[in-house]
N, C-alpha and C positions, 0 to 999 in steps of 0.2 A: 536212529532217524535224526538227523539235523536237524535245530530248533528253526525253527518260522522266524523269520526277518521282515516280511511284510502281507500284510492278508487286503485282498483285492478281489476285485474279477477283471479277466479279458471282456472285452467287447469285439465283437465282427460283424458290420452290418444291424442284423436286429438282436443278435443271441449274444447271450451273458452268460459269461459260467466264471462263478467261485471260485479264487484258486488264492494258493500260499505261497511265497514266494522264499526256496530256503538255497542255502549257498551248494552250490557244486563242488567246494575245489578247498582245501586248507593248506598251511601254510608250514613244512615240517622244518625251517631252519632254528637252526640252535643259536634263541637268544638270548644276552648275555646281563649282569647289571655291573656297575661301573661300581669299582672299589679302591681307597688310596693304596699306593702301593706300598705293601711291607705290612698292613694292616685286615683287618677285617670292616673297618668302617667305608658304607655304602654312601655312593658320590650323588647328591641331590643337584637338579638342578631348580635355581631358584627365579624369581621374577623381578630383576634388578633396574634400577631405572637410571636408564646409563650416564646421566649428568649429575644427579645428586648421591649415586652409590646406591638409596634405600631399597628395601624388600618390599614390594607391594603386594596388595592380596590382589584375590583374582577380581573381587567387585571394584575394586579399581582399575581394571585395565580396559582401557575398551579399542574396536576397531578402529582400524583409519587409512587412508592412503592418501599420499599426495598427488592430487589433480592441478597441474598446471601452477604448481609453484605454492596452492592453497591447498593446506592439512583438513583435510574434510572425513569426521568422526562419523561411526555409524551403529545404533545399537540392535542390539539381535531382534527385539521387535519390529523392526523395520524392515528386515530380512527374512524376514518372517510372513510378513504382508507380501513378498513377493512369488513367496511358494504355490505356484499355480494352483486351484482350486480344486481340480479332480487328481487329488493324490492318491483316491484309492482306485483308480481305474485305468487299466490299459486297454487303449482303444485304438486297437490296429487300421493305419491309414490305409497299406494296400500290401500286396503281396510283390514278393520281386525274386526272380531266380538266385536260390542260395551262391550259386558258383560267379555270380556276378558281384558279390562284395568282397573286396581285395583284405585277407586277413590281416593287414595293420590296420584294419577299422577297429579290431575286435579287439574287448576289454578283459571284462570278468564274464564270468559264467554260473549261471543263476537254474537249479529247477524249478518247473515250476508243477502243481498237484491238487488236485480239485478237494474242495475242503470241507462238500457237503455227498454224501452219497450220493444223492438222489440227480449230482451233477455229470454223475464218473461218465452217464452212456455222451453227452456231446462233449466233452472231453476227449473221451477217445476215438470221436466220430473227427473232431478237428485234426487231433493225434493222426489218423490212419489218412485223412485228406490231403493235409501237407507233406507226409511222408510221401505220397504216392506222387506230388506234383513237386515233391520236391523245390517248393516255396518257402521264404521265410517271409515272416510278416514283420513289418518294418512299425513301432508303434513308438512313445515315448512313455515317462517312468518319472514319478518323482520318488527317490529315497533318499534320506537321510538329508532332509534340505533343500536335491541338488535334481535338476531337471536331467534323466538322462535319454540318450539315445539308444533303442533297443531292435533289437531281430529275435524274433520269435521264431524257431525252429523246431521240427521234430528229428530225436534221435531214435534207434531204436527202441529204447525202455522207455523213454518218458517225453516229454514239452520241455526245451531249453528256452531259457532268455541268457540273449549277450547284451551286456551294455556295449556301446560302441561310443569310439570317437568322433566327435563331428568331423564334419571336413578340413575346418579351419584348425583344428587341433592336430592334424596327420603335417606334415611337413616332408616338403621335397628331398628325393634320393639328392648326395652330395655330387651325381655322377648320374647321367643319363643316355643308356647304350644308344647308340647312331644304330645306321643305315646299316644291313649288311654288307659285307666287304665282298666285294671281287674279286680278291684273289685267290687264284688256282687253290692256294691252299689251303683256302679256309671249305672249303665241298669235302674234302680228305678227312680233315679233322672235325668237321662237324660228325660225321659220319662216323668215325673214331669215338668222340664223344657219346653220341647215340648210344652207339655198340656197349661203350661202360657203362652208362644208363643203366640200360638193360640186361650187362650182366651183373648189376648190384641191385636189381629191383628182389622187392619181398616182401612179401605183407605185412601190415603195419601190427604189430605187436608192442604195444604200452606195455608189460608184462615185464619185460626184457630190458627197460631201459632202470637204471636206481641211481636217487642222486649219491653218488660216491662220496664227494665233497665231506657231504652234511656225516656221514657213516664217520670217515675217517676224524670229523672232528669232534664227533662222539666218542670214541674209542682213544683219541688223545686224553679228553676228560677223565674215562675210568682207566686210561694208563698211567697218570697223573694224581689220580686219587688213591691209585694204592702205591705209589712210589716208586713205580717203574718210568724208568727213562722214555722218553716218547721214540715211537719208532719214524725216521723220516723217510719221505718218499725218496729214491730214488731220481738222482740226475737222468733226463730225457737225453737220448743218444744225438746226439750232435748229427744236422741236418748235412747229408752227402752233397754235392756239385748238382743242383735240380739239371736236368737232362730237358733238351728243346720240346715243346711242347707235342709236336707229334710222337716223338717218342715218349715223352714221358704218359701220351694218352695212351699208346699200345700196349706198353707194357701194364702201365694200370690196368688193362682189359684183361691182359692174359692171366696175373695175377688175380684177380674176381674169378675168372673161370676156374683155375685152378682151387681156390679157395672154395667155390664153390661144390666142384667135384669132390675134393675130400671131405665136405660137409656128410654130402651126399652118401659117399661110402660108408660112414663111420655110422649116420645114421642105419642104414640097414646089415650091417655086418661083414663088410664086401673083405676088403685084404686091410694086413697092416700097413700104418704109415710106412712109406717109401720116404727116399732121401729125396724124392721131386718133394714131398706132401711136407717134410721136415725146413729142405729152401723156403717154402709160400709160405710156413708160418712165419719162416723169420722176416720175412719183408711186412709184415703185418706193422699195424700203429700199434701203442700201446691201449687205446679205446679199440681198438678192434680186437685184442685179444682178450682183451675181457670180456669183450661181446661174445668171443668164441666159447670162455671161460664159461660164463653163466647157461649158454647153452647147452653145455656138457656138464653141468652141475656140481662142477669140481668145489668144491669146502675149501672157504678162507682164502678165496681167488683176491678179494680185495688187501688183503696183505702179501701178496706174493710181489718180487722185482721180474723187472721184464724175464731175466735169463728162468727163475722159475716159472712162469706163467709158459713161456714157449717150451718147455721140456714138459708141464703137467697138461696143456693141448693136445702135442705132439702124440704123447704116452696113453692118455684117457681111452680113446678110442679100442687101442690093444688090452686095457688091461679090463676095460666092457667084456672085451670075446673072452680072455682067460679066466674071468674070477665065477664061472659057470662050474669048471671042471675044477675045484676046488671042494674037498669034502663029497659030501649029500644033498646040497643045496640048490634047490629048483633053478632054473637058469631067470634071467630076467629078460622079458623083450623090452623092454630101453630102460633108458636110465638119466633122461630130459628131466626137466622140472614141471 
């Protein structure tokens, strides 16, 4: 269970319910501390006062910013007087349909969980209400200081809160799409478009996605710790002549389909890769075959180069049907994650 970040109640109209306010979401990147090089001694930073050189403690440093040419100091008690009063209370102003806040509002993501028994039953009365109307409650939030802006959601297991950014915080796309265009051939390639859409749609699976990134500079660390050479990624294949955009959307289409179909087969036992099913992997990204990779469950996918990754795709699916009729051992009906 995540520790409690802040203990409050919502408010709605007349009813109050008790709740805890604990983090949804952590932070798995690999961080690091500053060391001179060639040594073991760790790199401090210190609090220097940039005209006279000195180290200042922290009781002497205080706030300030420059208004209009005057340095105007401010200390934390003062900032402090300005913490709105009902810090422990979120008090929903009104409801508004979830689908109508554009996700670059959204901030962090907060549970939230009733902290008296005796509160669980309108808890989950509010829970299954906004589930059903599919509302989020729009309220504000003071933590840690700072006044925020919040929507209150239900998911299916629990009550979220997102802080959100205000309005004046979001700032303008650099580019903003015109008018649809008239010409003939934009109806073709919309259409073309669509069509890829929909032959790369699929349900949303978190499951499936891993930050790779963060693995791989893990794995430098204990390839480095025990005095093995770091292995590097491979060079990405140099991008071909892009092809006009209608064709390049057709062919995109037919490749999904394809990709698709032999998904499909491999999933229920159908025939071996053919050399069409061996072509569609190789037109694949190297993010897509690892997608394909962890779907098929293949071991040590994230250290394989392209050319392995496309040969243990291609092969998985065959060597699924044959490793039944090996020995005495019961067959498997799949072998997903």
């Amino acid at each position: 269970m995540p520790q409690k970040i802040w203990n409050g109640s919502i408010t709605f109209g007349l009813v109050t319910i008790p709740v805890g306010l604990y983090s949804a979401t952590e932070d798995h990147s690999v961080h690091f501390n500053q060391y001179e090089r060639g040594t073991h001694d760790r790199v401090r930073h210190l609090r220097i006062n940039e005209r006279t050189g000195e180290q200042l403690r922290v009781e002497d440093i205080v706030k300030g910013r420059d208004v209009g040419g005057t340095l105007v100091t401010v200390e934390q008690p003062e900032l402090d007087e300005l913490v709105p009063l009902r810090s422990r209370t979120i008090e929903i102003d009104g409801f508004v349909e979830l689908s109508e806040i554009d996700p670059v509002h959204f901030h962090r993501t907060y549970w939230l969980a009733p902290t008296e028994e005796q509160q669980d039953r309108p808890y989950r009365l509010l829970h299954r209400a906004m589930l059903e109307t599919r509302r989020a409650g729009i309220a504000t939030l003071v933590l840690h200081g700072r006044e925020y802006l919040t929507a209150i959601r239900a998911t299916d297991r629990a009550l979220a809160l997102n802080t959100l950014f205000f309005l004046d915080e979001v700032r303008d796309p650099p580019t903003a799409v015109g008018p649809p265009s008239e010409d003939a051939r934009s109806g073709r390639e919309l259409q073309l478009a669509i069509d890829l859409i929909r032959s790369m749609s699929e349900p949303w699976r978190p499951d499936r996605y891993t930050d790779t990134y963060t693995s791989r500079v893990e794995q430098l660390l204990v390839d480095k710790a025990a005095g093995r050479a770091p292995r590097p990624e491979p060079e990405p294949a140099e991008l071909s002549e892009t092809p006009e955009l209608t064709e390049a959307l057709r062919r995109s289409t037919e490749r999904a389909e394809r990709v698709g179909d032999s998904a499909s087969g491999a999933a229920i036992g159908e025939q071996p890769p053919s050399r069409e099913t061996s072509e569609s992997v190789s037109t694949l990204s190297r993010d897509e075959l690892r997608r394909r990779a962890r779907e098929l469950n293949i071991k040590g996918r994230s250290k394989l180069n392209r050319a392995q990754l496309e040969k243990a795709v291609t092969e998985r699916p065959a060597a699924h049907r044959e490793e039944p009729s090996r020995g005495n051992r019961s067959p498997r009906t799949s072998d997903s994650p």
